[in-house]
C-alpha positions in Angstrom: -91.7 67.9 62.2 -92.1 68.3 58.5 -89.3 70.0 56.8 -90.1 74.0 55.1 -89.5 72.8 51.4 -87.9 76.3 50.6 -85.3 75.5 53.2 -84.3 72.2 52.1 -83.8 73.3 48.4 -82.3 77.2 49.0 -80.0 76.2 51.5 -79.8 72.3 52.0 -76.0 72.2 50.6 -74.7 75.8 51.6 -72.1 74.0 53.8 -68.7 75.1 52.4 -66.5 73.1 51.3 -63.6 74.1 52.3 -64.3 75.1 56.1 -66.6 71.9 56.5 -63.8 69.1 57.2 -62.4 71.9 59.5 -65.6 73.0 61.2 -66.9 69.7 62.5 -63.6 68.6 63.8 -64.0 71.9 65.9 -67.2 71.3 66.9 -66.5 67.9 68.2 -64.3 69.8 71.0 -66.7 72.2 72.1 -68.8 71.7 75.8 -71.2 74.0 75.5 -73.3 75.7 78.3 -76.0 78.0 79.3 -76.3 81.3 79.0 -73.5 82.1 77.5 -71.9 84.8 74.8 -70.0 83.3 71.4 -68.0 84.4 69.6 -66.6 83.3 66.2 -64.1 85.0 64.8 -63.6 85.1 60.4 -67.1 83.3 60.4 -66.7 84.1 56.8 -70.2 82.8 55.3 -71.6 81.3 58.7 -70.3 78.3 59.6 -69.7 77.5 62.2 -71.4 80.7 63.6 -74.9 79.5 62.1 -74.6 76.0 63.4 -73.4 77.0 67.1 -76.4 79.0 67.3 -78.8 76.8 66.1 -77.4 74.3 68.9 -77.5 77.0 72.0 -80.9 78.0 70.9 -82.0 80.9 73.7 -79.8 79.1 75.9 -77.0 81.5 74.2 -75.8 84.1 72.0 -73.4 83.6 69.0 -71.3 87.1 67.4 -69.8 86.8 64.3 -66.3 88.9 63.1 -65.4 89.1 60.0 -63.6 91.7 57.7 -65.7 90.9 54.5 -68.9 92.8 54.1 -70.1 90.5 51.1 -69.9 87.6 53.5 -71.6 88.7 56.3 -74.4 90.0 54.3 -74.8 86.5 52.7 -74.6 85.3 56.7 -77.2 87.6 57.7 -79.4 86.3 55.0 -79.4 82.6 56.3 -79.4 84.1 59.8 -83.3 85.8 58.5 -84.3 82.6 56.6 -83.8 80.4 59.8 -85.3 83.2 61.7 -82.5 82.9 64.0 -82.6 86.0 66.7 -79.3 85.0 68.9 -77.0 86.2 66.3 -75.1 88.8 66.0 -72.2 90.0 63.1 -69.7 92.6 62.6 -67.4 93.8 60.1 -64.0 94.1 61.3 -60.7 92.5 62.1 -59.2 90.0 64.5 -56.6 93.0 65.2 -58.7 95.4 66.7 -62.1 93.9 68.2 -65.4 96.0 68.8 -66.1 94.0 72.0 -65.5 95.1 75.9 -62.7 93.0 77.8 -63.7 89.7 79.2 -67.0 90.2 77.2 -66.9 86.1 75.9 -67.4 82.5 77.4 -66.2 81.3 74.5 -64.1 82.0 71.2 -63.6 79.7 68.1 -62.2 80.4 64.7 -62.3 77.6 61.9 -59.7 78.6 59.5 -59.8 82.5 60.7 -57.3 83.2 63.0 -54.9 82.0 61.1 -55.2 84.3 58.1 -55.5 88.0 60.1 -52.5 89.8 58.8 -51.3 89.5 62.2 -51.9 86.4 64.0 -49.8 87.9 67.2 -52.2 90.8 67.5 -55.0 88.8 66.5 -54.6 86.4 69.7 -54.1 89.0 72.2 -57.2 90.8 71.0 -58.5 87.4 71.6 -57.4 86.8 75.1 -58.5 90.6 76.0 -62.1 89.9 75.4 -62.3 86.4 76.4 -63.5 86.0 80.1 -61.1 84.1 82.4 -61.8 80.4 82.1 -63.0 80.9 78.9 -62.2 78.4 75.8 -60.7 79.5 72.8 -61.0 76.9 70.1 -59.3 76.9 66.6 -58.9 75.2 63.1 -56.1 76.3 61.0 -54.5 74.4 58.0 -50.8 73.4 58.3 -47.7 74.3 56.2 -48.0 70.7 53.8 -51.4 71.8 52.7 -52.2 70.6 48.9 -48.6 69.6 48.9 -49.0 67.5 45.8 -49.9 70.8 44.2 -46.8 72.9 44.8 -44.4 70.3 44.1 -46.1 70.4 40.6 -45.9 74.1 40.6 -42.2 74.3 41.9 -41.2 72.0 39.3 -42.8 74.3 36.2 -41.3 77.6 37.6 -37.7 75.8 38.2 -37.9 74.3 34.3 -38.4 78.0 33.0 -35.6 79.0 35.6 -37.8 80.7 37.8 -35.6 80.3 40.7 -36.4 83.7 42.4 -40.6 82.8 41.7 -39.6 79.5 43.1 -38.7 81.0 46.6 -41.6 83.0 46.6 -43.8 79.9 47.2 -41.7 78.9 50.1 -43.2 82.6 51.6 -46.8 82.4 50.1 -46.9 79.3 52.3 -45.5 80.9 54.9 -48.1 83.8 55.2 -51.0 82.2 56.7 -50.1 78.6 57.4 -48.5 78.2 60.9 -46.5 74.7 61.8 -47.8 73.4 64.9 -44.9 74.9 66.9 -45.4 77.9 65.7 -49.0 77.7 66.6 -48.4 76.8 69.9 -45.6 79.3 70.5 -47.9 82.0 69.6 -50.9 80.6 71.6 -48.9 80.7 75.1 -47.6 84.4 74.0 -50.8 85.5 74.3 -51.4 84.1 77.8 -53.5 81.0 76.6 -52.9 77.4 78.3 -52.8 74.7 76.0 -54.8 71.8 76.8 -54.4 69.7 73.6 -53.7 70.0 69.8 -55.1 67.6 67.4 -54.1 66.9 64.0 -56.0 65.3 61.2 -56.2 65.7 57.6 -59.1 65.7 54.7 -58.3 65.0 50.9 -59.8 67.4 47.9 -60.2 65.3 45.0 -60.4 66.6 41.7 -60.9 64.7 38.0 -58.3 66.7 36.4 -56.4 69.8 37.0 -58.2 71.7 34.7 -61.3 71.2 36.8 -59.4 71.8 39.9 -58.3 75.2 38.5 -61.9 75.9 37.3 -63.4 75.2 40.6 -64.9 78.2 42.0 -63.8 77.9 45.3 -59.9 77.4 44.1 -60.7 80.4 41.5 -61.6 82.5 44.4 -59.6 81.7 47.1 -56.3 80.3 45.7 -56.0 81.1 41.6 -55.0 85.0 42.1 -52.1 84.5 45.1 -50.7 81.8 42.9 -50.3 84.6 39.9 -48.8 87.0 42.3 -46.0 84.3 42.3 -44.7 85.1 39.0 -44.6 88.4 36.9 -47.3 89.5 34.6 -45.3 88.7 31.8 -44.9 84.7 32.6 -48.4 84.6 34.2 -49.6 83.3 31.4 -46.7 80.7 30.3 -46.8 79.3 33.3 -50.7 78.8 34.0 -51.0 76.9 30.9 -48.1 74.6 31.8 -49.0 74.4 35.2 -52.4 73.1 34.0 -51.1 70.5 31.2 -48.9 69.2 34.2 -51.6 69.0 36.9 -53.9 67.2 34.1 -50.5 64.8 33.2 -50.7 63.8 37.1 -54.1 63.3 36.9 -53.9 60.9 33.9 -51.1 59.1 35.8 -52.6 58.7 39.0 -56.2 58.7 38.1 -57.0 61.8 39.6 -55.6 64.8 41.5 -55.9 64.1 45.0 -54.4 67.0 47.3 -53.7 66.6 51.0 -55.1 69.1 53.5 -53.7 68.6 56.7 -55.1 71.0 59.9 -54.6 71.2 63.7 -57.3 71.8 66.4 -56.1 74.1 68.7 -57.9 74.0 72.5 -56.9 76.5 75.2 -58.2 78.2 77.8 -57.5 82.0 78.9 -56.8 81.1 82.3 
């Protein structure tokens, strides 16, 4: 079949970057069926939502939840371009779903669940509206992610004595990435069984830290939590020594290579 040239050049490389390495780990755990109702919860910009239903075809139907209105609009325009008609999306949160009980035959969340501002609530939404038997699958990134990073950035707030900003990492961290026990712990408390949690990592590998703190993904995603560390007035001071020791690694170790490490959670609402 010959390929639509506008589709290979408008959206050929739309994968993201960041949920990508996540993503297909996920998808390599899912057994999917017939007839059946999806849905993917913080689908963010559409994947996996966009690949699942591509896969099912009118064998199924995908819905998408996510709290950002910006994204799902972009979603719905790749949803129109691939003139896909088994999706569905919704603004709102993990917290408080818009779906009947035991509506879903399966749930997966690459990277979502674990940023709701309440993961506990968030999973027992999850297990309401999931049918018994029904999968849930998830991606989250661990505690130790871009580790390299943060040891550079503890190190410039503890040389200006930023001891107090210092400990405020150890809670930034803490927000939205769960350790594995924690993950599991909260998995069973919503009534889930565990079947198996994988773990695997991916690398992000940047020239310089300059670049790494120019990229746009890092600019929107990370760059504004990491101000939030330190007061207005030191924002600045630190940035630009933050910077001039991420580039000093760079030089050192030829690049800046951060770690992203990530379980798979599968479970089953039984």
């Amino acid at each position: 079949m010959e390929q639509n040239k506008e589709e290979s050049t408008v959206y050929f490389d739309e994968l993201p970057l960041w949920s990508a390495p996540f993503g297909c780990k996920l998808l390599e755990e899912i057994q999917l069926k017939k007839n059946i109702k999806v849905l993917d919860i913080g689908f963010g910009t559409g994947f996996p939502l966009i690949e699942l239903a591509r896969r099912l075809g009118q064998y199924g139907v995908v819905y998408g939840l996510d709290p950002n209105e910006e994204a799902m609009n972009k979603t719905n325009r790749k949803v129109q371009h691939y003139d896909l008609k088994n999706v569905r999306t919704f603004v709102g949160v993990a917290e408080k779903m818009p779906f009947r009980d035991a509506y879903f035959d399966l749930i997966v969340s690459n990277n979502g669940l674990n940023n709701a501002s309440d993961m506990k609530i968030a999973l027992s939404e999850t297990f309401r509206v999931a049918k018994p038997g029904a999968p849930l699958i998830f991606t989250a990134n661990l505690p130790d992610t871009m580790i390299e990073f943060y040891e550079i950035f503890r190190s410039v707030l503890l040389a200006f004595g930023l001891k107090e900003e210092n400990g405020r990492i150890s809670k930034h961290i803490a927000e939205r990435r769960k350790s594995v026990e924690e993950l599991s712990s909260l998995v069973r408390n919503a009534g889930f069984e565990i079947q198996k949690i994988d773990e695997d990592k991916f690398h992000l590998d940047f020239i310089d830290g300059t670049t790494f703190l120019n990229h746009s993904f890092i600019r929107n995603a990370f760059l504004d939590s990491w101000k939030k560390i330190v007061s207005s007035s030191d924002v600045r001071r630190v940035m630009l020594q933050l910077e001039k020791n991420l580039n000093s690694y760079s030089d050192q170790n030829g690049s800046l290579k951060l770690t992203i490490p990530f379980a798979c959670v599968c479970c089953t609402k039984p």
